[in-house]
C-alpha positions as CSV (number, residue, x, y, z in Angstrom):
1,X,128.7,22.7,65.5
2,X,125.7,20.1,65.7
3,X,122.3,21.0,66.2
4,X,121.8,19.1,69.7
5,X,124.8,21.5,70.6
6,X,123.3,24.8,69.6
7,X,120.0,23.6,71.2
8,X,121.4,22.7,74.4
9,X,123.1,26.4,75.3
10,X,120.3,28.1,73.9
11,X,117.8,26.4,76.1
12,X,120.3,26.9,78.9
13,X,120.8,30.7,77.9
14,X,116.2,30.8,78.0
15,X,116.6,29.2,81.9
16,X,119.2,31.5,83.0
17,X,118.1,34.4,81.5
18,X,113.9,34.0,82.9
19,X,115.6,33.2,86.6
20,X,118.7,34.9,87.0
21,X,119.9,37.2,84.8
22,X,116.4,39.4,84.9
23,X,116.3,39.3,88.1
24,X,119.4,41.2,88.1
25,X,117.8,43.7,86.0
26,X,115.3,43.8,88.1
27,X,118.0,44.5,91.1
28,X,120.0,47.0,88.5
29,X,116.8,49.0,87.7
30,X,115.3,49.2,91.0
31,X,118.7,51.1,92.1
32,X,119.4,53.0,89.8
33,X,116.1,54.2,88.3
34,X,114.2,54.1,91.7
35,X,110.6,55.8,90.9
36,X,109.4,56.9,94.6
37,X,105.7,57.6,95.3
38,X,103.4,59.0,98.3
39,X,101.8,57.3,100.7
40,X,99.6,59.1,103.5
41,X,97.3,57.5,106.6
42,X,94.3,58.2,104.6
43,X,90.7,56.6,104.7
44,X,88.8,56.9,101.2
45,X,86.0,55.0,101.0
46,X,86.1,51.2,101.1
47,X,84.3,48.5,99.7
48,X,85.7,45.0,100.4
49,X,85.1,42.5,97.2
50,X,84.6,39.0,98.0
51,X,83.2,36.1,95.4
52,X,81.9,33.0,97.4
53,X,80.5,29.4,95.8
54,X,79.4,26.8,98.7
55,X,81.7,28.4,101.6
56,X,79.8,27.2,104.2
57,X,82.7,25.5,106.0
58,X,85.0,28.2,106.2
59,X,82.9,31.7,105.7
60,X,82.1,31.9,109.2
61,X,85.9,32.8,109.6
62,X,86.7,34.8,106.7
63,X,83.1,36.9,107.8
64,X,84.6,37.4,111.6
65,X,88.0,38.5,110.2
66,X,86.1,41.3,108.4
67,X,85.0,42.4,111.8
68,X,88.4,42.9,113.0
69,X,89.7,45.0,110.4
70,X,90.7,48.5,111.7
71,X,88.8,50.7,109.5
72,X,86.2,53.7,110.0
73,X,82.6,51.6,109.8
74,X,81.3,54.4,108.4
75,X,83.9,54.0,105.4
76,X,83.7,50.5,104.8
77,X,81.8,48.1,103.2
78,X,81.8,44.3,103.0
79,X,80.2,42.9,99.9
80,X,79.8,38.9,99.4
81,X,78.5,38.0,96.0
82,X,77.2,34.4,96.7
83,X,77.5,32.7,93.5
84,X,74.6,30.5,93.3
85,X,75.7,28.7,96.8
86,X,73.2,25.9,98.0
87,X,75.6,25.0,101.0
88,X,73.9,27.1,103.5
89,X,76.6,30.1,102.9
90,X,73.9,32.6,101.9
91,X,72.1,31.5,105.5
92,X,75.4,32.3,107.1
93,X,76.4,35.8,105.6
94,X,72.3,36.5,106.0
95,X,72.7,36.6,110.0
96,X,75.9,38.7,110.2
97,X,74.6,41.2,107.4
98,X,71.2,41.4,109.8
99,X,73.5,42.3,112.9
100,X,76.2,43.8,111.1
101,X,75.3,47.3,108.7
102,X,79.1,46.5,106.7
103,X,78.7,42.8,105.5
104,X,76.1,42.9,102.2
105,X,74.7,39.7,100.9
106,X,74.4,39.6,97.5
107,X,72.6,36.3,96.7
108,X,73.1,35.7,92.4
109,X,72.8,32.5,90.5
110,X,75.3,30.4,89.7
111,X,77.4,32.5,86.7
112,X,80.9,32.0,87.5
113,X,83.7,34.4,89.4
114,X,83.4,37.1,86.3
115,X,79.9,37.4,86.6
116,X,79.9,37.3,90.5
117,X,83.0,40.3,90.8
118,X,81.2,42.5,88.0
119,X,77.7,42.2,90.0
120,X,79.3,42.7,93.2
121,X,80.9,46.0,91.9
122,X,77.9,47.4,90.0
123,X,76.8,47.7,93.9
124,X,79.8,48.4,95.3
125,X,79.8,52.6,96.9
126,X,83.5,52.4,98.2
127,X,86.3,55.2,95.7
128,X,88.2,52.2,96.3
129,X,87.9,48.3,95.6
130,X,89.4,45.8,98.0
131,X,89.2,42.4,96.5
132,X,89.8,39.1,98.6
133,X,89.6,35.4,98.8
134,X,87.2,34.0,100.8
135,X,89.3,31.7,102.9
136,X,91.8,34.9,103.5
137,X,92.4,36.0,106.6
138,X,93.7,39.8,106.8
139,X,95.9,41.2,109.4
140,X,93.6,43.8,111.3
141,X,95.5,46.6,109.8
142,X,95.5,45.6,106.1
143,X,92.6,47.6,104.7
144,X,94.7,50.9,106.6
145,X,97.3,49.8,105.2
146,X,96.5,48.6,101.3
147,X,95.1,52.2,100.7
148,X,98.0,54.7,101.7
149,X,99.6,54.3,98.4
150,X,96.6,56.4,96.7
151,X,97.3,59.4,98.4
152,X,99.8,59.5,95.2
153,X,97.3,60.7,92.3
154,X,99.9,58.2,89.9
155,X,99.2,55.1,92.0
156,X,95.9,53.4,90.0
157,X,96.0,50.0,92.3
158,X,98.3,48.2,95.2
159,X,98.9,44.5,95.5
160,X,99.1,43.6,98.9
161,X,101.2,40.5,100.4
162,X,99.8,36.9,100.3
163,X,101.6,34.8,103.1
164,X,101.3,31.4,104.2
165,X,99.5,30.4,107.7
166,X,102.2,29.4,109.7
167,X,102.3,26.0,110.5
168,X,100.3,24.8,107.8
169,X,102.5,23.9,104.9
170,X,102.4,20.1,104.2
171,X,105.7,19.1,103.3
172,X,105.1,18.3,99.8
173,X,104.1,22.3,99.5
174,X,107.6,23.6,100.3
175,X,108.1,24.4,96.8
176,X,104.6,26.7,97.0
177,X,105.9,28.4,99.7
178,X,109.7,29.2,98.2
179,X,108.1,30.3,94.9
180,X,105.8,32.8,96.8
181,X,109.1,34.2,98.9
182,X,110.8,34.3,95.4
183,X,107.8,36.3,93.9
184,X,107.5,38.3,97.0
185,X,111.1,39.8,96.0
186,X,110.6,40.0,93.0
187,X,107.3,41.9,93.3
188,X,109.3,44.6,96.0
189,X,111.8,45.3,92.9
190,X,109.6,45.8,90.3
191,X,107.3,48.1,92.0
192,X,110.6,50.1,93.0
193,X,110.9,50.6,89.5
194,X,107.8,51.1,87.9
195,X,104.8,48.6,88.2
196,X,104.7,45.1,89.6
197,X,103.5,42.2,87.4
198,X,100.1,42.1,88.3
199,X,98.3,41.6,91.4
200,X,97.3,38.2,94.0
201,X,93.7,37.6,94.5
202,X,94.1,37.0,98.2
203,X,94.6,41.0,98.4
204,X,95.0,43.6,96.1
205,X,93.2,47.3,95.7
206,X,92.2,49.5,92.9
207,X,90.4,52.8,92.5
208,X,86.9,52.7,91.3
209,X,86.8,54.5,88.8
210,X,89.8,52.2,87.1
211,X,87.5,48.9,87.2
212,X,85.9,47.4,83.8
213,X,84.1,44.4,83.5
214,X,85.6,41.1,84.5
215,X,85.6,38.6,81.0
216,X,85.2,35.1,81.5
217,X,87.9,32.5,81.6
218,X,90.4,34.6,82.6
219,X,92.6,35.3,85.7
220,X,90.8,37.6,87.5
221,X,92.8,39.4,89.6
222,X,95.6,39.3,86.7
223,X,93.2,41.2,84.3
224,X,91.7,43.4,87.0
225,X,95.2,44.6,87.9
226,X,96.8,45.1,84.7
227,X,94.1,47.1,83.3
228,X,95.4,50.0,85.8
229,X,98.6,49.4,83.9
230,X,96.7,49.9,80.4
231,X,95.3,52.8,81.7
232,X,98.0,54.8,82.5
233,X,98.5,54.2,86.3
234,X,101.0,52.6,88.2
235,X,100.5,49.0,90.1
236,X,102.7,49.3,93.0
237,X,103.6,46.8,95.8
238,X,102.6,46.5,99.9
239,X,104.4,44.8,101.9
240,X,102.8,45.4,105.1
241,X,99.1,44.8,103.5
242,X,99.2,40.8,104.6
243,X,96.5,38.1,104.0
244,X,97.3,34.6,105.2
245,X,96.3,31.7,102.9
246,X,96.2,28.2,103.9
247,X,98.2,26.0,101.2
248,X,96.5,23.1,99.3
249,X,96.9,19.7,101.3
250,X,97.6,17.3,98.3
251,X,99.2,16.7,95.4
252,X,96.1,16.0,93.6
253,X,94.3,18.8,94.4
254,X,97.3,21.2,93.9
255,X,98.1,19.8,90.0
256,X,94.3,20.4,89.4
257,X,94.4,24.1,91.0
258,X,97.9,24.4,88.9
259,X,96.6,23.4,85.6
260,X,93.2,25.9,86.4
261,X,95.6,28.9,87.3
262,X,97.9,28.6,84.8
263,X,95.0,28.1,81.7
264,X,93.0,30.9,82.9
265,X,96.6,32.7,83.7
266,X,97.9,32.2,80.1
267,X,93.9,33.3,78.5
268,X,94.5,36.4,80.7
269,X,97.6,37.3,79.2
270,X,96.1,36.7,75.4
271,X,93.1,39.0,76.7
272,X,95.8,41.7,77.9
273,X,98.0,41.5,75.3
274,X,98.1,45.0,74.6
275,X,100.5,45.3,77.5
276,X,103.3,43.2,75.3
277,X,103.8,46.6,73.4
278,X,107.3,47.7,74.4
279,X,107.0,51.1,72.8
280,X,104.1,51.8,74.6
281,X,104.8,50.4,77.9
282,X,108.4,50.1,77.9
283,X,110.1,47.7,80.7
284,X,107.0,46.8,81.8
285,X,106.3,44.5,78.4
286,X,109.9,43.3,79.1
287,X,108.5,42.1,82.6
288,X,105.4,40.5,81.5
289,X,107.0,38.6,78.8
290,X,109.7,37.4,80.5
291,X,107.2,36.5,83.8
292,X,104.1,35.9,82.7
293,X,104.8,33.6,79.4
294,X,108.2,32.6,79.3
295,X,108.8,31.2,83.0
296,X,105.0,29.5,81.9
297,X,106.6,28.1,79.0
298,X,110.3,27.0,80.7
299,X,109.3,23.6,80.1
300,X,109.8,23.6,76.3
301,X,114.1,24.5,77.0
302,X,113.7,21.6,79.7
303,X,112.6,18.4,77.2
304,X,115.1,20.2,74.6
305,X,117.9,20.0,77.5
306,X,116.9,16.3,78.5
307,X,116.6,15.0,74.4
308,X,119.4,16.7,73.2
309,X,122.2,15.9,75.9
310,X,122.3,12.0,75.4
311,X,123.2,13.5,71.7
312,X,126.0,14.8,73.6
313,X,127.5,12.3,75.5
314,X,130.6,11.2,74.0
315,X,131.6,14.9,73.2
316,X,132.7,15.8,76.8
317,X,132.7,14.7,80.9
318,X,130.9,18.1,81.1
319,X,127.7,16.7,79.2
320,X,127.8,13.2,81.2
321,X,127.2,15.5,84.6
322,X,124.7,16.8,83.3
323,X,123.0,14.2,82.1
324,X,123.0,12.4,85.1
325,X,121.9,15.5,87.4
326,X,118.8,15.6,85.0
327,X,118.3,11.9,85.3
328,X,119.2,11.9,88.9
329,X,117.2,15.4,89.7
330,X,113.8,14.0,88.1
331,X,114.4,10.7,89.6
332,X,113.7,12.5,92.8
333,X,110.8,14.1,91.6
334,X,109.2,10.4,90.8
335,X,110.0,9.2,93.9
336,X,108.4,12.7,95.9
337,X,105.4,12.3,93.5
338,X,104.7,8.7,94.6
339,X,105.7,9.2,98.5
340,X,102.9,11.5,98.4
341,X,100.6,9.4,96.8
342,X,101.6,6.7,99.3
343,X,101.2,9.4,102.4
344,X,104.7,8.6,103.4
345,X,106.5,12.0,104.1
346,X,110.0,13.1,102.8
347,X,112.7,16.2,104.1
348,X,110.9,18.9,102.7
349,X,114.1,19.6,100.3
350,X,113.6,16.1,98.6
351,X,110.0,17.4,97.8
352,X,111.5,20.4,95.9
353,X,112.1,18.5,92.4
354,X,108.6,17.2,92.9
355,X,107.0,20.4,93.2
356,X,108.8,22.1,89.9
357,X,107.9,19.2,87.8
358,X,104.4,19.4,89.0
359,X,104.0,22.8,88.2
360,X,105.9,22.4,84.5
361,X,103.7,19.7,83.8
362,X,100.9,22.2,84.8
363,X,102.3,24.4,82.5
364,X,102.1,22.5,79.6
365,X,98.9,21.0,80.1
366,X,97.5,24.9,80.3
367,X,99.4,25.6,77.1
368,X,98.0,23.2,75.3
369,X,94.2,24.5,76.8
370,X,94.5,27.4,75.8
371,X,95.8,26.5,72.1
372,X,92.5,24.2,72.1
373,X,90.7,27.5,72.9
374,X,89.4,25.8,75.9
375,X,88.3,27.9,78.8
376,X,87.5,27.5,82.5
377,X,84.9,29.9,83.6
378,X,83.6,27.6,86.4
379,X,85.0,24.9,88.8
380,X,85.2,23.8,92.7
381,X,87.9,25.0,94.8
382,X,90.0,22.0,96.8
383,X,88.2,23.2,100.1
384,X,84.8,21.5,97.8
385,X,85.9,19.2,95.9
């Protein structure tokens, strides 16, 4: 048996296994080992977490959503830690904070998201911490709705459910969109079982006393989350929680926001990798493994699947199909890559191979970050760039 041979199905074995096979343990587990937990119409405390750097253009919004959510005022609390903004945001959140006793300016110098969160929260009087994006818009019931689950003493933190604004996917952001319906199935099965990955930053909740300090160059919400996880407490999933999230409107700026995720994503990981201890956390370090670095690191089974089949060629018709789905597959993704370049639009489904080599390509630039030990603590989002 030659070596391209043995390399070939194992790398085959690596793809299957990270997209279909666990999610049919996911599926198998969530059935049969179903691990139910409370949830009440209760109204703890609230203090609404929000890290802002040069907003200006889109605060206004996010500030008037806050207005709308459906929450006792007397048990809420908006808190925007402005992180060293010169845009005019701080002028903006100043006015509504003057007319409005829940919206808090905190005005800090420019330190980073870390810095920002961990300021925000040493002022932050809510039992429980809501954190969101700035350019997330909730449903009006979201805030009700994220903190029902901790009426379960068990339940440490809730991720809620990022969506799309409908309407406003570009077509070359149809594979963003299908991953996020993908994760959002995913993310109902795990929490049947036990805990879901980790949380979105667009919405997610823990309790207060559960928070430690933010470290720099990491994912936020990914460390944030976890640590509820480390300590003992379950991470479940809500569905009905909903933020809406525009998408990015470019290539360009979506690669960039790709390779920033994924480095600070992969640092995360390394910062939290006491959760990779299956005896002490059991399935879950099965499920943040197989999610969290392997589908990160799928590209490595992909260049061994393209180098090794020409190897293969003459052995058998099967190997010449699948040579020339690969060369026919990423010939697709070329010609999506430079259609968007050149503004000229596509079916969204001839956008798809696009999309995954973008983000593998992501991937491996991230890798390679974070073996360089370089960090991100800083950057401009694609709304300021």
């Amino acid at each position: 048996m030659s070596l391209a041979l043995i390399l070939f199905w194992l790398s085959i074995f690596l793809l299957f296994y990270t997209y279909v096979l666990f999610t049919m343990l996911l599926v198998i587990r969530s059935l049969l080992r179903p691990i139910p937990y409370k949830k009440e119409p209760i109204t703890p405390p609230v203090s609404l977490i929000i890290a802002a750097y040069n907003e200006a253009e889109g605060i206004e919004k996010k500030l008037k959503n806050i207005l709308t959510m459906d929450y006792p005022a007397g048990q809420f609390e908006a808190i925007i830690a402005s992180d060293g903004s010169d845009d005019g945001t701080n002028e903006i959140v100043a006015r509504y904070a003057a007319e409005h006793d829940i919206i808090k300016l905190l005005e800090l110098p420019r330190q980073g998201k870390a810095g920002a969160l961990n300021d925000a929260i040493a002022t932050a009087s809510g039992e429980i911490l809501v954190f969101s994006d700035a350019n997330s818009q909730y449903a009006t019931d979201a805030i009700r709705v994220i903190v029902q689950p901790f009426a379960d003493a068990t339940i440490g933190g809730v991720a809620g459910n990022q969506r799309y604004i409908k309407g406003d996917t570009p077509a070359d952001n149809v594979g963003e969109t299908g991953y996020w319906s993908f994760d959002r199935i995913l993310k109902t099965l795990e929490s049947q079982g036990g805990n879901v990955i980790s949380a979105t930053g667009a919405i997610y909740a823990i309790r207060r006393s559960l928070f430690q300090g933010v470290p720099e160059g990491v994912t936020d919400d990914f460390v944030t989350s976890t640590r509820v996880i480390a300590q003992g407490y379950r991470l479940v999933f809500e569905p009905d929680a909903v933020a809406f999230e525009p998408t990015a409107q470019s290539q360009t700026k979506e690669f960039g926001r790709k390779v920033r995720i994924m480095t600070r994503g992969l640092t995360a990981v390394v910062e939290m990798r006491e959760l990779l201890n299956p005896f002490r956390h059991k399935f879950y370090a099965l499920q943040l493994f197989t999610h969290k670095v392997l589908r990160r690191l799928m590209y490595i089974p992909l260049i061994v699947i393209l180098i090794a089949n020409p190897f293969l060629w003459n052995t058998h018709v099967f190997y010449q199909l699948t040579m020339l789905a690969q060369i026919g597959f990423y010939g697709l993704a070329i010609l999506g890559w430079l259609a968007g370049k050149m503004g000229i639009k596509l079916p969204k489904v001839l956008n798809i191979p696009a999309y995954f080599c973008m983000v593998y390509l992501a991937a491996l630039l991230a890798s390679w970050n974070v073996v360089r030990g370089h960090r991100i603590n800083r950057w401009s989002t694609a709304r300021q760039s």
